[in-house]
MARBA-3410 file (N, C-alpha, C, O; in Angstrom, 1 decimal):
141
86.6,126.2,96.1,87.4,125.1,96.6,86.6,123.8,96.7,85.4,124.0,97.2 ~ 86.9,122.6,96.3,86.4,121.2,96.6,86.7,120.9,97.9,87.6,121.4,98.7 ~ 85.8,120.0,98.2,85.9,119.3,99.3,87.1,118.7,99.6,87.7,118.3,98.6 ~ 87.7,118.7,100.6,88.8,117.6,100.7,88.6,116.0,100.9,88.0,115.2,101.6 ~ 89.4,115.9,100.1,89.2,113.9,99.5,90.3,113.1,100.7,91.4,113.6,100.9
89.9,112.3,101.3,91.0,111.6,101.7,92.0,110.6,100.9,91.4,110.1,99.9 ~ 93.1,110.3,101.0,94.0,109.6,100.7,94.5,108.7,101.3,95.4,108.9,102.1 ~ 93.8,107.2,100.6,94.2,106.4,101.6,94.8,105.0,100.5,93.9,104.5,99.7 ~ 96.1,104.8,100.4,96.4,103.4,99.4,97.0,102.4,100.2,97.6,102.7,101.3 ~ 96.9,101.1,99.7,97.5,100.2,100.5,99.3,99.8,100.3,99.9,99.0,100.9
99.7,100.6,99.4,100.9,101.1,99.1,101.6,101.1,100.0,102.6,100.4,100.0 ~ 101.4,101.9,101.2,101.8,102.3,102.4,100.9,101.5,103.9,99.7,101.4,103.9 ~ 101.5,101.2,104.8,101.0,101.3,105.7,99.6,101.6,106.3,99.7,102.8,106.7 ~ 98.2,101.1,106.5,97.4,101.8,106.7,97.5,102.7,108.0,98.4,102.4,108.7 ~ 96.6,103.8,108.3,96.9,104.6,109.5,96.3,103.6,110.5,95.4,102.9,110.4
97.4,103.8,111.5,97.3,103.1,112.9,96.3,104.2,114.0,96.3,104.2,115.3 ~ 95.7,104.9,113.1,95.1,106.2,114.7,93.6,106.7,113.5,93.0,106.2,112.5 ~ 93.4,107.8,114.2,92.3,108.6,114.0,92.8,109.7,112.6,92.8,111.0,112.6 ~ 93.0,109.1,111.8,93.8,109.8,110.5,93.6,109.1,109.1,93.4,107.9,109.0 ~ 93.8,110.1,108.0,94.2,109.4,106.6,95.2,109.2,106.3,95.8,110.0,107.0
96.2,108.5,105.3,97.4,108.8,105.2,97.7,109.9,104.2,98.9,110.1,104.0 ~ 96.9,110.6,103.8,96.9,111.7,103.6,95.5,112.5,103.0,94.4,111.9,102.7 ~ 95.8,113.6,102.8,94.6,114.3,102.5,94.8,115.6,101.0,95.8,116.3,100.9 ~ 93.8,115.4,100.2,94.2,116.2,98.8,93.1,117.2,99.3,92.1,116.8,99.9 ~ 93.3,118.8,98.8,92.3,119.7,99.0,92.6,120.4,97.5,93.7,120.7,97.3
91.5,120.7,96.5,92.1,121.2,95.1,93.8,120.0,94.5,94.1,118.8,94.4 ~ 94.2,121.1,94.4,95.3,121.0,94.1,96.8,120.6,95.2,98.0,120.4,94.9 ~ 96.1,120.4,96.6,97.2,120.8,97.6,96.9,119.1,97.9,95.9,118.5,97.7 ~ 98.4,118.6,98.3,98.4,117.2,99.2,99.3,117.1,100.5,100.5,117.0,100.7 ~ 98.5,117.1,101.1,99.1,116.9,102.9,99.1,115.1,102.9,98.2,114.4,102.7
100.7,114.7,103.4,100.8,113.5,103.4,101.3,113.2,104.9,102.4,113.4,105.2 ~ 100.3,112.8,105.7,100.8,112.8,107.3,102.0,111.4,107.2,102.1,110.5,106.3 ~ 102.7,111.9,108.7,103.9,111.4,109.1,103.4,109.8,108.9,102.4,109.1,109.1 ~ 104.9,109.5,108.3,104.9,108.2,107.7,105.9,107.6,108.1,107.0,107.9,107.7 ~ 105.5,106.0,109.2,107.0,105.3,109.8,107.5,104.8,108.5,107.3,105.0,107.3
108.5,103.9,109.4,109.0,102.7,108.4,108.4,101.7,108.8,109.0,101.1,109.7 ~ 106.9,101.1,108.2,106.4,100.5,108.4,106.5,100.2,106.8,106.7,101.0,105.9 ~ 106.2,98.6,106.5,106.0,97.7,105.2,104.7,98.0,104.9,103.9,98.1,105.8 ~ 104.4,98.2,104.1,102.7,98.2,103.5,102.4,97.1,104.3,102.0,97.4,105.4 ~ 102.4,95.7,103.9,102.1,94.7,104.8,102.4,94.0,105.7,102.4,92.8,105.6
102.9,94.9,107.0,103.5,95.2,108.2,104.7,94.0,108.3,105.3,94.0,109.3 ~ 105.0,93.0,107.3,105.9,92.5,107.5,107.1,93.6,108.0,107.3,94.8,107.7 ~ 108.1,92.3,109.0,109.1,93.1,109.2,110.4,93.3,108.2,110.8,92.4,107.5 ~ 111.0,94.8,108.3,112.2,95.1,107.7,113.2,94.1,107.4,113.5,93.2,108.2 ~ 113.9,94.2,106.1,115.0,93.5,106.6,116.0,93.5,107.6,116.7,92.7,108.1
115.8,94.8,107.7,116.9,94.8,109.1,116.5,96.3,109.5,115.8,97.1,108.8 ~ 116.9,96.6,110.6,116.5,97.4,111.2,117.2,99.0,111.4,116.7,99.9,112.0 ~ 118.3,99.0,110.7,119.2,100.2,110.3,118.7,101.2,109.7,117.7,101.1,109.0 ~ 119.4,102.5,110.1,119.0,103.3,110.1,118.4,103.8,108.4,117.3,104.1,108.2 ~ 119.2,103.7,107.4,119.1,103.6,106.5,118.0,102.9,105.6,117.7,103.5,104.6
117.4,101.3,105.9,116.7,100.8,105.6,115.1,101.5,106.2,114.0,101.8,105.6 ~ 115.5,101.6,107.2,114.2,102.9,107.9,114.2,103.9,107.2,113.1,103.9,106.6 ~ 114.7,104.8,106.9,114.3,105.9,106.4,114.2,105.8,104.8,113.9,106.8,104.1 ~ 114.6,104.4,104.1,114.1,103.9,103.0,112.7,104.1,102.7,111.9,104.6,101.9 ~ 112.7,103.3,103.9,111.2,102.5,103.7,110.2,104.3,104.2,109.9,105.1,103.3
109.9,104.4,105.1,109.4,105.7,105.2,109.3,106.7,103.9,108.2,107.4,103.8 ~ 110.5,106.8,103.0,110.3,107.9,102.1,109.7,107.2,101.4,108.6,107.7,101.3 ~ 109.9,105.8,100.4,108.7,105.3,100.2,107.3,105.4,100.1,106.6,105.6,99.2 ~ 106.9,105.2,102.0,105.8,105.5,102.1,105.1,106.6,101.8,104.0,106.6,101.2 ~ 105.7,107.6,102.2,105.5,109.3,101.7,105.2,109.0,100.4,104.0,109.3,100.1
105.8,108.6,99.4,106.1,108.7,97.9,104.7,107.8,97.4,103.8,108.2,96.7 ~ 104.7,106.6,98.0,103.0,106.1,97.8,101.7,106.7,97.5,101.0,106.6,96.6 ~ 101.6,107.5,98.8,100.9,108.4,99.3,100.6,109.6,98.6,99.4,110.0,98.3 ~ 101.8,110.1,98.5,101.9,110.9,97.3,101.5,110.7,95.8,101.1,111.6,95.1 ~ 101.6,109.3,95.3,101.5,108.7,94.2,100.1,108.2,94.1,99.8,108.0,92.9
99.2,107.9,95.2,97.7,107.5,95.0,97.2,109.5,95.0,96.5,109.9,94.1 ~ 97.5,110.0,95.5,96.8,111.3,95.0,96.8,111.8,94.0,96.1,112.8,93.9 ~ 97.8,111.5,93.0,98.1,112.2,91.5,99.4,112.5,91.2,100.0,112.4,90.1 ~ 100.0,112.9,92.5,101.3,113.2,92.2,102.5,112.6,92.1,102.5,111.4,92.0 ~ 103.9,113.3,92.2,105.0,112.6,91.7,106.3,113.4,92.8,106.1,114.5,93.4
107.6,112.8,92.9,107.8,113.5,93.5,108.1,115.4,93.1,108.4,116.2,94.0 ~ 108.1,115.7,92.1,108.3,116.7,91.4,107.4,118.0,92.2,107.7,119.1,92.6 ~ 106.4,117.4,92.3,105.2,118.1,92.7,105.5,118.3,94.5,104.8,119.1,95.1 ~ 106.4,117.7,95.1,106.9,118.1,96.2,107.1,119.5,96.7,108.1,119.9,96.2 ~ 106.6,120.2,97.4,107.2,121.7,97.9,107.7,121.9,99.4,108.6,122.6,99.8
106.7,120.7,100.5,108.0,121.2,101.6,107.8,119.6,102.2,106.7,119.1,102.3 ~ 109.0,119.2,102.5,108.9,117.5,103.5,109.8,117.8,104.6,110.8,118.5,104.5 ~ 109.5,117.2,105.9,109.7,117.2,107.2,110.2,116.0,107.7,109.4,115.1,108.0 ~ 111.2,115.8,107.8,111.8,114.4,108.5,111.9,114.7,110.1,112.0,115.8,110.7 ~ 111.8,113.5,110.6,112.2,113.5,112.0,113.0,112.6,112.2,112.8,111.6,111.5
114.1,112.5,113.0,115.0,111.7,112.9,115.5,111.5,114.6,115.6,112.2,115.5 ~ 115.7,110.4,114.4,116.3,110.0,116.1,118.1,110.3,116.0,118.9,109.4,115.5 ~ 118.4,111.4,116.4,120.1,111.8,116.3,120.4,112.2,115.6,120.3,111.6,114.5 ~ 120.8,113.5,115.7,121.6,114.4,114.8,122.4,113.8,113.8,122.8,114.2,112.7 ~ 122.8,112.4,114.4,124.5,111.8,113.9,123.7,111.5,112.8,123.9,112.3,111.9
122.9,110.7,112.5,122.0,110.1,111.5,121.4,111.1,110.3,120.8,110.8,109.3 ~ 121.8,112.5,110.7,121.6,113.6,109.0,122.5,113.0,107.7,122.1,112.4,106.7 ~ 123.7,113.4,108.1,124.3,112.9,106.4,123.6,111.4,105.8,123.4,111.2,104.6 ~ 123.1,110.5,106.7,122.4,109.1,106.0,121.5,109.4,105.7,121.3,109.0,104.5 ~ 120.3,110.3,106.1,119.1,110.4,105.7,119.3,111.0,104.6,118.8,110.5,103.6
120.0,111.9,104.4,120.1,112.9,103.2,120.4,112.2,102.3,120.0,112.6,101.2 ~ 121.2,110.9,102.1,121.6,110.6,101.4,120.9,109.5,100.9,121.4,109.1,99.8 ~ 119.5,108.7,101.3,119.2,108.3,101.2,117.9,108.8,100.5,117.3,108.3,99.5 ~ 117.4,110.0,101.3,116.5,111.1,100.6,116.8,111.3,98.7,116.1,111.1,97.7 ~ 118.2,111.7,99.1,118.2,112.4,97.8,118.6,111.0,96.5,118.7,111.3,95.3
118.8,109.5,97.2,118.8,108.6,96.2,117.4,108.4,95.6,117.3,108.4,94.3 ~ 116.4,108.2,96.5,114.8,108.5,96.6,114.2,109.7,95.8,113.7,109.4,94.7 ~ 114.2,111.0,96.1,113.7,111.8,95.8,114.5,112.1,93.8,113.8,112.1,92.7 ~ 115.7,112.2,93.8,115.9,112.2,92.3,116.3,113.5,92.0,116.9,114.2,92.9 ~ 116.1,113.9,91.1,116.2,115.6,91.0,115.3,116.6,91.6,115.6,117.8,91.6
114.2,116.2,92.2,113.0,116.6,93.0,114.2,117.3,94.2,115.2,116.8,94.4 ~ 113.8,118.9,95.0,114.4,119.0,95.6,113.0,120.6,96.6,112.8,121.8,96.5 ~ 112.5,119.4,97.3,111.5,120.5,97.8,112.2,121.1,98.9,113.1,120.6,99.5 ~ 111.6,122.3,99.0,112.0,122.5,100.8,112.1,121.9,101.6,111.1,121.3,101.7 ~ 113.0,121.5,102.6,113.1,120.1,103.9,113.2,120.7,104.8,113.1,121.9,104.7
113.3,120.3,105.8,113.7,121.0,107.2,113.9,119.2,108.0,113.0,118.4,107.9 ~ 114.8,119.0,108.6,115.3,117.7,109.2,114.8,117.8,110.4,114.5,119.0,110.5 ~ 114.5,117.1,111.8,114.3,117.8,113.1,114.5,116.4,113.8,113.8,115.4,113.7 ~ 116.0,116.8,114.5,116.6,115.6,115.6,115.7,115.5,116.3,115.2,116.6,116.4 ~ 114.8,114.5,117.1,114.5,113.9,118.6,115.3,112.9,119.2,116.3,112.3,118.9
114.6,113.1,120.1,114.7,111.6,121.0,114.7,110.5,120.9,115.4,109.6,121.2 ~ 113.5,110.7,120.1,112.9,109.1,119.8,111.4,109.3,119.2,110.6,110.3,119.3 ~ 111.4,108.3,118.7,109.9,108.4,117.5,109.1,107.0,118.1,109.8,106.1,118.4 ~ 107.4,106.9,118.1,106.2,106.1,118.4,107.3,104.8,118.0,108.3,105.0,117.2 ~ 106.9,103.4,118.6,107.4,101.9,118.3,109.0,101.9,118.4,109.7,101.0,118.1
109.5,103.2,119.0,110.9,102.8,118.8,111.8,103.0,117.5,113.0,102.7,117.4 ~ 110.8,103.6,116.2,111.5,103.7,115.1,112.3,105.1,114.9,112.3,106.1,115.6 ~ 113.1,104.9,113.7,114.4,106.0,113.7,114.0,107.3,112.8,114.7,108.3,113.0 ~ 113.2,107.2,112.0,112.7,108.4,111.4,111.2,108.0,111.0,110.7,106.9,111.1 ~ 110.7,109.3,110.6,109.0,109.2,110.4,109.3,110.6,109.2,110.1,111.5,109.3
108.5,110.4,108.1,108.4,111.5,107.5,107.4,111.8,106.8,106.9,110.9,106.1 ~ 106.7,113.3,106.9,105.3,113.9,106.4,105.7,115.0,104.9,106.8,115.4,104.9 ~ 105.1,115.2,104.2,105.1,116.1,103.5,103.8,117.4,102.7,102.8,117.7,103.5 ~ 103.8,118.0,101.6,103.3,118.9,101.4,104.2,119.0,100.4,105.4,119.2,100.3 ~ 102.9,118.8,99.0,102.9,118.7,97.9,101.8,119.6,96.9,100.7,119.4,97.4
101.8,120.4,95.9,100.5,120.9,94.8,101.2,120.6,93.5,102.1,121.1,92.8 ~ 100.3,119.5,93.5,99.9,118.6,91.9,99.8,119.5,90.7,98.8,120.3,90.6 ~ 100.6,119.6,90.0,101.0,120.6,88.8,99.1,120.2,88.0,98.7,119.0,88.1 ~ 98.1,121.0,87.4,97.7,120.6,86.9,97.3,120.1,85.1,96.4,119.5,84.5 ~ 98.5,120.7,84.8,98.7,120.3,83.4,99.2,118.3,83.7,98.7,117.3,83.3
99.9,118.5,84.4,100.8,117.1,84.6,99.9,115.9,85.6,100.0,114.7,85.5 ~ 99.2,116.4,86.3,98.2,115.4,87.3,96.9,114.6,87.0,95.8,115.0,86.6 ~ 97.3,113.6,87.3,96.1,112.9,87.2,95.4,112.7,88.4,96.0,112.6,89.4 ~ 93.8,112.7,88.4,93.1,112.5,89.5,93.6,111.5,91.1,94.8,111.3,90.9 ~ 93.4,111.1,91.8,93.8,110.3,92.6,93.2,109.0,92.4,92.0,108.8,92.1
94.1,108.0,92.6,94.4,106.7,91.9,93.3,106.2,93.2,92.1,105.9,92.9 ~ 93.9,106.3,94.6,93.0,105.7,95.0,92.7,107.1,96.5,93.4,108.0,96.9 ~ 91.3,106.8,96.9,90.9,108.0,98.2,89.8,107.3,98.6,89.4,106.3,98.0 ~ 89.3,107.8,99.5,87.7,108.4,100.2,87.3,109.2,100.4,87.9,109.8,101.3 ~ 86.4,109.7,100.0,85.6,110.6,100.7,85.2,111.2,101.9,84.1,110.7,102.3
85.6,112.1,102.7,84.8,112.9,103.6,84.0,113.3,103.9,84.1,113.9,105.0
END
């Protein structure tokens, strides 16, 4: 096994904490929880729920996209969502985003998510290796 590479593009949001925005080990990509934050923190057009979990899957997909992969290469993503009521939009928004890509999900209502925002989403991805290319952009560990 290789070292693990970090993953960090300006595509997405840089990390606000003690993290990468994600991490490639071999073939495997862990893409930590990702708000709806703008790459360059300008604000949203608007703050609905929908536009938020745009912009988040997005970020995910960036993330995913500076390490090699595509959404294809997806195997399990984890949404968090503020209200139950708010599943049929995410989904639907998910699945405008995601395409024919259809990894494992698991949705999980809270309360409430860091800054007040409406969903945050992480995933877990292995980069086909006939089909991947190296990571566009990283650092080292």
């Amino acid at each position: 096994m290789t070292k693990p590479v970090s993953i960090n593009t300006d595509r997405a949001p840089a990390a606000a904490g003690h993290y990468a925005q994600g991490k490639r080990a071999d073939r495997t990509v862990y893409v930590s929880g990702q708000l709806p934050i703008r790459p360059d923190r300008a604000p949203l057009p608007d703050d609905g729920f929908a536009t938020q979990a745009g912009q988040a899957i997005d970020n995910m997909l960036a993330v995913l996209e500076a390490a090699g992969g595509t959404p294809a290469d997806l195997v399990k993503v984890t949404a968090y969502i503020v209200g139950v009521a708010n599943w049929p939009l995410f989904n639907q928004v998910y699945a405008d985003r995601l395409g024919d890509a259809r990894p494992a999900r698991t949705v999980v209502p809270v309360p409430e998510l860091h800054y007040g925002y409406l969903v945050e989403v992480d995933a877990i991805a292995v980069i086909d290796p006939a089909g991947s290319a190296e990571p566009a952009e990283r650092v080292s560990e």
